[in-house]
C-alpha positions in Angstrom: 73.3 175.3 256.3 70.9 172.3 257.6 68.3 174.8 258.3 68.3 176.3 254.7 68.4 172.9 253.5 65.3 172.2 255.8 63.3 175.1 254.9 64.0 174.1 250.9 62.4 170.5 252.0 59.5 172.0 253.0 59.1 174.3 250.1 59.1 171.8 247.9 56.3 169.9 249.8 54.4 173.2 249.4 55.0 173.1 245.7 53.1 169.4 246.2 50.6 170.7 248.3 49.7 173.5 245.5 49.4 171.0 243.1 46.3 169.1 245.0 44.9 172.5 245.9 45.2 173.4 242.1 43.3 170.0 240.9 41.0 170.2 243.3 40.3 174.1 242.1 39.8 172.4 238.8 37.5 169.7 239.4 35.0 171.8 241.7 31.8 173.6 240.8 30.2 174.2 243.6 30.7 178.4 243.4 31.1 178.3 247.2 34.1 175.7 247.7 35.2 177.5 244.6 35.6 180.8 246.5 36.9 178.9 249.6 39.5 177.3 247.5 40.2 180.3 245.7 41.1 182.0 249.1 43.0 179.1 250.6 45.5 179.1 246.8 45.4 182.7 247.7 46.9 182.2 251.6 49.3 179.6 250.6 50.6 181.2 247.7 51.5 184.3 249.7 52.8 182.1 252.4 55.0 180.2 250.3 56.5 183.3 248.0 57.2 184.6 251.1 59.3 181.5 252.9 60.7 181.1 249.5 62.2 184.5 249.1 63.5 183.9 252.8 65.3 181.0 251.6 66.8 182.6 248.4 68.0 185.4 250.2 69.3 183.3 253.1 71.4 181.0 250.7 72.7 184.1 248.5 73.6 185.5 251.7 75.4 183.0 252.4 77.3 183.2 248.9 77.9 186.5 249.2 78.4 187.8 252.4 78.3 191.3 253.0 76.6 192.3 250.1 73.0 192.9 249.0 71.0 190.2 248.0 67.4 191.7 247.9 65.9 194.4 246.2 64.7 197.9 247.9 60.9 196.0 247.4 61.7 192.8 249.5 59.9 193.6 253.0 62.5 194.3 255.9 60.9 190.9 257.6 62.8 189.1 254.6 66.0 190.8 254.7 67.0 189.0 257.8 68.7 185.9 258.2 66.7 182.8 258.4 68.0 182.0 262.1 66.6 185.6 263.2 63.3 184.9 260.9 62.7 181.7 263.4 63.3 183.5 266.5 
């Protein structure tokens, strides 16, 4: 379960991450680093909804073992195990 727990640590440091990348989406006007911002929130939030669905599936997997914990639209990459994600 450390792993989970680990992988929750550093979704919560993405949430802080976000945050900077949002104020600094806020206070720009340059059109350019606008754009550029834009498509790094874009990268990260993908990234992040991603690890974090891995996580919540991991831990209700873990609560309920043996049955399904993800919907038919979850990507097969998500509907493994966090251990096997890693390897």
């Amino acid at each position: 379960m450390g792993e989970i727990r680990d992988a929750v640590e550093v979704l919560i440091e993405d949430h802080c991450y976000m945050e900077v990348l949002l104020e600094q989406f806020d206070l720009e006007d340059d059109p350019a680093e606008l754009r550029r911002l834009f498509m790094r929130i874009a990268g990260e939030l993908a990234a992040h909804e991603a690890a974090e669905q891995d996580v919540v599936s991991a831990r209700a997997a873990v609560a309920r073992p043996g049955r399904q914990v993800v919907g038919p639209n979850v990507p097969r990459r998500l509907r493994r195990p966090l251990t096997e994600q890693r390897a």
